[in-house]
C-alpha positions in Angstrom: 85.9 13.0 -78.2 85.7 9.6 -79.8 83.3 8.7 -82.5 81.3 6.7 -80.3 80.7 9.3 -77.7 79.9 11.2 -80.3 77.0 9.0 -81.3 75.8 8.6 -77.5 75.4 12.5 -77.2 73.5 12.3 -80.4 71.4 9.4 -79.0 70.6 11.5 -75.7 69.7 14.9 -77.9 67.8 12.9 -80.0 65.5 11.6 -77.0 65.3 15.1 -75.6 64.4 16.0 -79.3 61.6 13.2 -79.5 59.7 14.3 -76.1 59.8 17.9 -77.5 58.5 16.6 -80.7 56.2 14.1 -79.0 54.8 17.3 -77.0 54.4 19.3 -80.0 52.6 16.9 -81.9 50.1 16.4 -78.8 49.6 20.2 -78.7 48.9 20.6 -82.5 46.3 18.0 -82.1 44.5 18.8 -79.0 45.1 22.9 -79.1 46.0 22.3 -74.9 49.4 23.2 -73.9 49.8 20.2 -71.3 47.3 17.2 -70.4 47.6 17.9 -66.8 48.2 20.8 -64.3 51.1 20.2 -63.1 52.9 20.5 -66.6 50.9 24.1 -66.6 53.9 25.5 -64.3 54.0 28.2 -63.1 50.3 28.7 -64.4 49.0 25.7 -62.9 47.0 27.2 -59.9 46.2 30.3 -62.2 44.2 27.4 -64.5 42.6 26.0 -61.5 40.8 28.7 -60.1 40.1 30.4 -64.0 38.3 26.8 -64.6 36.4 26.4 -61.1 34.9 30.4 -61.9 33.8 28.8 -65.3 32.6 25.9 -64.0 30.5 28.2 -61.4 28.9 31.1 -63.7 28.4 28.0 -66.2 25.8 26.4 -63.6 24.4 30.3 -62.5 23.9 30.6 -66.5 22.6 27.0 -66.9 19.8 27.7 -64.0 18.7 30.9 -64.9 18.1 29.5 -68.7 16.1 26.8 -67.1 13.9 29.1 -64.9 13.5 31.7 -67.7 12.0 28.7 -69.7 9.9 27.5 -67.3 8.9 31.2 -66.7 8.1 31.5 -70.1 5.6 28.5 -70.2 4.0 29.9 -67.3 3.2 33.0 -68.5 1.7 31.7 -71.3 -0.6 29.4 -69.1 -1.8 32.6 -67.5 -2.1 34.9 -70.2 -4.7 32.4 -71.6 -6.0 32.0 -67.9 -6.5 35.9 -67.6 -8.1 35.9 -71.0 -10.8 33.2 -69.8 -11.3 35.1 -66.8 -12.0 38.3 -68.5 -13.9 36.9 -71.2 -16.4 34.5 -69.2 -17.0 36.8 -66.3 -18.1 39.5 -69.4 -20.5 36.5 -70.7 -21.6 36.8 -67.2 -23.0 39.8 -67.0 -24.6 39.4 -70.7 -26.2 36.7 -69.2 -27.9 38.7 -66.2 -29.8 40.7 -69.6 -30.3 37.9 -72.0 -33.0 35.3 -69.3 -33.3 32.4 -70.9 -31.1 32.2 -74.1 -28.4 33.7 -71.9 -28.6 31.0 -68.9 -28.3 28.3 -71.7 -25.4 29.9 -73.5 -23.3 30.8 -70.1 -23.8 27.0 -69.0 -22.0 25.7 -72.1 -19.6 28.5 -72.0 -19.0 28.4 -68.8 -18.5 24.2 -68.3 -16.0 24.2 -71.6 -13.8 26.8 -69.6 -13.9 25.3 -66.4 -12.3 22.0 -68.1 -9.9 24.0 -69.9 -8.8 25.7 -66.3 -8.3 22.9 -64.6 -6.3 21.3 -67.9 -4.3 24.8 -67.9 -3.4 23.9 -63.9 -2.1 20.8 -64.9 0.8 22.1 -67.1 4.0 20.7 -67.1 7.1 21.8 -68.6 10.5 19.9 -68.1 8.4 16.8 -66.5 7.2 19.1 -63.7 3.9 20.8 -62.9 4.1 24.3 -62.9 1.5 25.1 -60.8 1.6 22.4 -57.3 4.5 23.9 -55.5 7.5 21.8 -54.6 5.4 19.0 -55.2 5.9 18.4 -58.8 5.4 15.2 -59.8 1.6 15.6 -58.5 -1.1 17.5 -60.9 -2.3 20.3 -58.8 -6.1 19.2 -59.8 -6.2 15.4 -59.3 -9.3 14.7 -61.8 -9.4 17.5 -64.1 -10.7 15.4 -67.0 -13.9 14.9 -64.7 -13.9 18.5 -63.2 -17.0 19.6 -64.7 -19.0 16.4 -62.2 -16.6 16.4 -59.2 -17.5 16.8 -55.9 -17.0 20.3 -55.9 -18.8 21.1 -59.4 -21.5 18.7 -57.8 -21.9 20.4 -54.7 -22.0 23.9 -56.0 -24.8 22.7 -58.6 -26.9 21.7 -55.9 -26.4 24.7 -53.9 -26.8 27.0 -57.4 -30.4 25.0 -57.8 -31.9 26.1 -54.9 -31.5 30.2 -55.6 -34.3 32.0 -55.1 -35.4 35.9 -54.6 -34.1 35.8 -51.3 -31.0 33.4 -50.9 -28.6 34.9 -53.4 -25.7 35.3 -50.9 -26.3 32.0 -48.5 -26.2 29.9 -52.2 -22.8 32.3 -53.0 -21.4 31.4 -49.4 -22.3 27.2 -49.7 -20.2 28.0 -53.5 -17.2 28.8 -51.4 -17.6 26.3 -48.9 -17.8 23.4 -52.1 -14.5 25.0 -53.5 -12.5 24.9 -49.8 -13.6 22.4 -48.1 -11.1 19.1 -47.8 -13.6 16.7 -48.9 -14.7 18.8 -52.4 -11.6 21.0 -53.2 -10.6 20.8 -56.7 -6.7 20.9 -55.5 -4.5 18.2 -55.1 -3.9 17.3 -51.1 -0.6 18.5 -50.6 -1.6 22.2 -52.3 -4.6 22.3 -49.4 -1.9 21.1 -46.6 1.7 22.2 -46.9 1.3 23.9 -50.2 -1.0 26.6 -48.2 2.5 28.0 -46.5 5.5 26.6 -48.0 8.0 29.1 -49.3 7.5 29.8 -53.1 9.9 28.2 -55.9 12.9 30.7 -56.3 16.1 29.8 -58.4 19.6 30.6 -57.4 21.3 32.7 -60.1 24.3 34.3 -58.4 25.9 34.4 -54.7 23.6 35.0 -52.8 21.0 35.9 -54.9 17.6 34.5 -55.3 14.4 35.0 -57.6 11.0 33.8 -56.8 10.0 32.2 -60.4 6.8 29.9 -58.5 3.1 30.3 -59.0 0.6 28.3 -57.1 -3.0 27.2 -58.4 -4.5 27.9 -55.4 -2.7 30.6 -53.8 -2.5 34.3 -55.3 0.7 36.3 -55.8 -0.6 38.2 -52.1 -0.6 35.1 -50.7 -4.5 34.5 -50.3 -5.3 30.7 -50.7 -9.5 30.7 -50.2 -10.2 33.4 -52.4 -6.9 32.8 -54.9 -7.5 33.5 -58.7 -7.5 29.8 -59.5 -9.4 29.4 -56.5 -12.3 31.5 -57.5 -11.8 30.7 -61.5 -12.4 27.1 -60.9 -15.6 28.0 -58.4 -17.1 31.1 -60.2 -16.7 28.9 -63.6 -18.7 25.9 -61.9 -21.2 28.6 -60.2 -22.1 29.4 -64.2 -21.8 26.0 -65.2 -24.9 25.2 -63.3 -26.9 28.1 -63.9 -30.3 26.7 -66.0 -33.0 29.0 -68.1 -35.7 28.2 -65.2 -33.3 30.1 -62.5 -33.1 32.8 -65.1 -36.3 32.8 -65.7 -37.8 32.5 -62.1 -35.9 36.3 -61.7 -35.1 37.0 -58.0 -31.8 36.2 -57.0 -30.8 36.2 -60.7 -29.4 39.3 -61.1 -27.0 39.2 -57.5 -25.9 36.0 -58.4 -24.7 37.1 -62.1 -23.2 40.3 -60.8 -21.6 38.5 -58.0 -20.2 35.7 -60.5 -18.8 38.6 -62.8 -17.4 40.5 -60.0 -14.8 37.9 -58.9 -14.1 36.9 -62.4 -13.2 40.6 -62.3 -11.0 40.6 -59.4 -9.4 37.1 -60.4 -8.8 38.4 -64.0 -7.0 41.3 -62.3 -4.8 38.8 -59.8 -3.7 37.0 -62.5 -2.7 40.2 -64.3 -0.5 41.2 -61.5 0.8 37.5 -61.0 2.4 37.9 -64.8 3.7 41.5 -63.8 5.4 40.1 -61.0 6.3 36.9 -63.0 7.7 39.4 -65.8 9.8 41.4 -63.3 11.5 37.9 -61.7 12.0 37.2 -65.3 13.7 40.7 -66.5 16.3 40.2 -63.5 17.2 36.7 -64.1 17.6 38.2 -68.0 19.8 40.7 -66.7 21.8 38.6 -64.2 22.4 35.8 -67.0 23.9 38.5 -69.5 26.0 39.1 -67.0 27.3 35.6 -66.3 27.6 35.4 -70.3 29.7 38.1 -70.1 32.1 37.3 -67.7 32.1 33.7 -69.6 33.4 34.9 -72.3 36.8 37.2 -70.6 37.2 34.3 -68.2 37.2 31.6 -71.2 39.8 34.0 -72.9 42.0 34.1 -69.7 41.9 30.6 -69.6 42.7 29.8 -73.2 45.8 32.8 -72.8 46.8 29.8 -69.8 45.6 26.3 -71.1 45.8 26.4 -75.0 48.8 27.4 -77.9 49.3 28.9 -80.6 48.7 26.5 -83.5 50.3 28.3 -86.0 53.4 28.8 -83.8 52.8 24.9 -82.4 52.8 23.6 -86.1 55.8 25.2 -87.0 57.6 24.2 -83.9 56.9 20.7 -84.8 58.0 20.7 -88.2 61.1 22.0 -87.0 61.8 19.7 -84.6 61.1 17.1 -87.1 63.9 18.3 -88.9 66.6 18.3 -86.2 66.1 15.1 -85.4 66.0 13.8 -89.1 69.3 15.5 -89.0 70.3 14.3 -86.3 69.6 10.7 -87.5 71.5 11.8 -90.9 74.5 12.9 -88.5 73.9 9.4 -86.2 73.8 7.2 -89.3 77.3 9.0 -90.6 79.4 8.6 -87.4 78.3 5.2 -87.8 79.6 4.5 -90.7 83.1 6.1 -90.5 83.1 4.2 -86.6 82.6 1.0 -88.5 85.2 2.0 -91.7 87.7 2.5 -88.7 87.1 -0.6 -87.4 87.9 -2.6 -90.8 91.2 -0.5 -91.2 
């Protein structure tokens, strides 16, 4: 073979040696073996389907974090809920003992909490309202900040004024009517219309599997929406709020009234206990089905990095090697030049 041949085989191994090199040097820098499938071969479809099962148990994982955090701030709303509950409707039945001084202390007690529950129904975590259903961009109680002299704190003050020895349960019954009816409701619209029956919040956190994460304000974990724990908080609350020392002190009805009022502060202190049980429970399983989808993460990211990525320690010294074949190869390139061009001065 002539010296020039020579030199074009070296020229066409030294390409070949520069897209190997070239390929290398991507590879050390990167940590991929190829920048697209089809270079993957025969792995390629192997890669595919390893990163669309990431990709799925990454959005499973993603959701269930999300719910378990709005979960989390939930509980925590009515953990302090319950504790109002328990604590006021106790005041209540203090009151029923204490006449006067009682009547007075209740009605300050009982107006501070029934502004703090309708605050606590307005909670929002992640931009959304916890407690109005799917329609989360709307506070579930429209005027909180004026609770305490809305219609239906208004209504149930005037009905609480007229109690006497013999009207204890009509005044009780015109209390209900101020918290349900459409015109003095404390809930927003939507939670008196569709929110009565549409399906509860759930989150998607596998195939085919859903967890209920919702809570209403105006509908208990059973379902009920006129008697509801935030139903009957917000009424019972607005009930003591307008109780006054002459009531107490006039006797008669008194006592029903106060054991009536303590009674469903009672009940809805013992909804809202089972509403965080249940709560808990959705909670424990999203837990559990996350830690699975973690797990699985993890032996599907190692299947996929035994496919997509190299061995940087074997990639670096690949490189360097190649390096040096084609430095020799230039060395050899550069001598055949030489004694082609001594040839032709002979």
């Amino acid at each position: 073979m002539s010296i020039i041949g020579s030199i074009g085989n070296l020229a066409v191994d030294q390409a070949a040696l520069r897209l190997r090199l070239d390929t290398a040097s991507r590879q050390v820098s990167t940590g991929q073996k190829a920048q697209v499938y089809g270079d993957l071969r025969p792995e390629a479809r192997r890669a595919i389907d390893l990163r669309g099962e990431v990709a799925r148990r990454e959005a499973y994982a993603n959701a269930a974090d999300r719910a378990l955090a709005r979960a989390d701030a939930t509980q925590t709303v009515l953990g302090r809920l319950q504790e109002i509950a328990a604590t006021v409707g106790a005041e209540a039945l203090r009151a029923k003992t204490m006449a006067t001084t009682g009547a007075e202390a209740l009605a300050r007690t009982a107006a501070a909490a029934l502004a703090e529950v309708a605050a606590l129904l307005n909670t929002r975590h992640g931009g959304e309202y916890l407690f109005g259903g799917s329609d989360v961009t709307a506070p579930p109680v429209p005027d909180a900040e004026n609770v305490t002299t809305g219609p239906m704190a208004t209504a149930i003050t005037a009905s609480v004024a007229t109690l006497d020895a013999t009207n204890a349960a009509t005044v009780l019954a015109d209390t209900v009517t101020a918290a349900t009816d459409a015109a003095t409701s404390p809930f927003s619209a939507f939670l008196e219309g569709a929110g009565t029956t549409e399906a509860t919040r759930a989150v998607q956190v596998a195939d085919g599997e859903r967890v209920q994460i919702g809570v209403f304000a105006n509908r208990g974990q059973d379902g009920e929406v006129v008697a509801s724990w935030g139903r009957e908080l917000l009424r019972n609350l607005a009930v003591m709020a307008a109780v006054t020392p002459a009531l107490a002190a006039e006797g008669g009805g008194w006592s029903g009234l106060m054991d009536s009022v303590a009674s469903a502060m009672g009940v809805a202190a013992t909804s809202l206990a089972n509403e965080q049980a249940m709560l808990g429970a959705a909670q424990q399983r999203i837990g559990a089905v996350s830690d699975r989808h973690q797990d699985t993460l993890v032996a599907l990211r190692t299947q996929l990095g035994s496919v997509e990525e190299v061995d940087l320690a074997q990639a670096a010294a690949e490189m360097s090697l190649l390096k040096l074949r084609l430095e020799a190869s230039y060395e050899a390139t550069g001598m055949l030049s030489r004694l082609s061009l001594a040839a032709l001065l002979r």
